[in-house]
N, C-alpha and C positions, 0 to 999 in steps of 0.2 A: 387415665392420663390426666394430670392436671393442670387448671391454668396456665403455673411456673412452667411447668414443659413445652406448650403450646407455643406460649411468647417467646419461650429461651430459643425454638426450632423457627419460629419467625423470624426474629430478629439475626437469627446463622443464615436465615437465607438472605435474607436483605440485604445484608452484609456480602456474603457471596456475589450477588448479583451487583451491587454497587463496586467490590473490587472488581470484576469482569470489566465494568462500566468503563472506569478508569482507567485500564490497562489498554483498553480499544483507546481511548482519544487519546491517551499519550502517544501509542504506538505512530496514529495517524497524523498528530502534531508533528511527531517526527521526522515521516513521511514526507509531510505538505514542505517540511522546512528544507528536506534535500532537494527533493523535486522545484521547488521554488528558484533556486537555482539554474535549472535548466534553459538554455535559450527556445522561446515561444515565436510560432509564427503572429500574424497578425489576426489571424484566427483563436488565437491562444493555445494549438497545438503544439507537442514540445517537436524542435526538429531531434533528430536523431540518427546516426549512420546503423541500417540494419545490418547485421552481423549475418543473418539467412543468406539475404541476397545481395548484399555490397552495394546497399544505396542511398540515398539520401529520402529522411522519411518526416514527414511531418507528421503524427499520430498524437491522439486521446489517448492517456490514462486510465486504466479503467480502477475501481474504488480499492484494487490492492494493489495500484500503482505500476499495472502491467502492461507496456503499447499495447494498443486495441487491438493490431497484428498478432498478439500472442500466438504460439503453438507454445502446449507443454510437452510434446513430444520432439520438439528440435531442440538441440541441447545450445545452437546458437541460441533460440529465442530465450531458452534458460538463461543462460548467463547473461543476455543484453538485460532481462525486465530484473535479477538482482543489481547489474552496475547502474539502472534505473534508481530504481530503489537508494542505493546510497547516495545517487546523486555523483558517477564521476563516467557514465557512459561518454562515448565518443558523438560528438555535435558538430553541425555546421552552422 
């Protein structure tokens, strides 16, 4: 194998790995910009009305912008951490 190949398989990965790079902080730009929106307590937790239990909830985000309550097996919690996500869940 020579040099040429060496570099050329280098330079595909760096590449690779600098689009991955990209594609995360855009995503999460995205993210911060819907969520940003959300009404915060004075804690900075977003409030939020849970869809599980019919209540009013102040909760943390966690880094893929899911109330910290998540369950991925209640299909309420499903749908509230996507209307998170876009930024159009139900708030008090």
């Amino acid at each position: 194998m020579g040099d040429r190949d060496r570099v050329r398989r280098f330079v595909s990965k760096t590449l690779r790995g600098a689009g991955r790079q990209l594609e995360e902080a855009r995503q999460a730009y995205h993210e911060g910009q819907r969520t940003a929106s959300l009404p915060r307590d004075e804690d900075g937790k977003v409030r939020i009305v849970c869809r599980r239990y019919a209540e009013r909830r102040a909760v943390n985000l966690d880094a893929d912008g899911r109330p910290e309550c998540f369950d991925p097996d209640h299909p309420g919690c499903r749908g509230c951490a996507e209307d998170v996500r876009e930024g159009v869940v139900e708030t008090w």
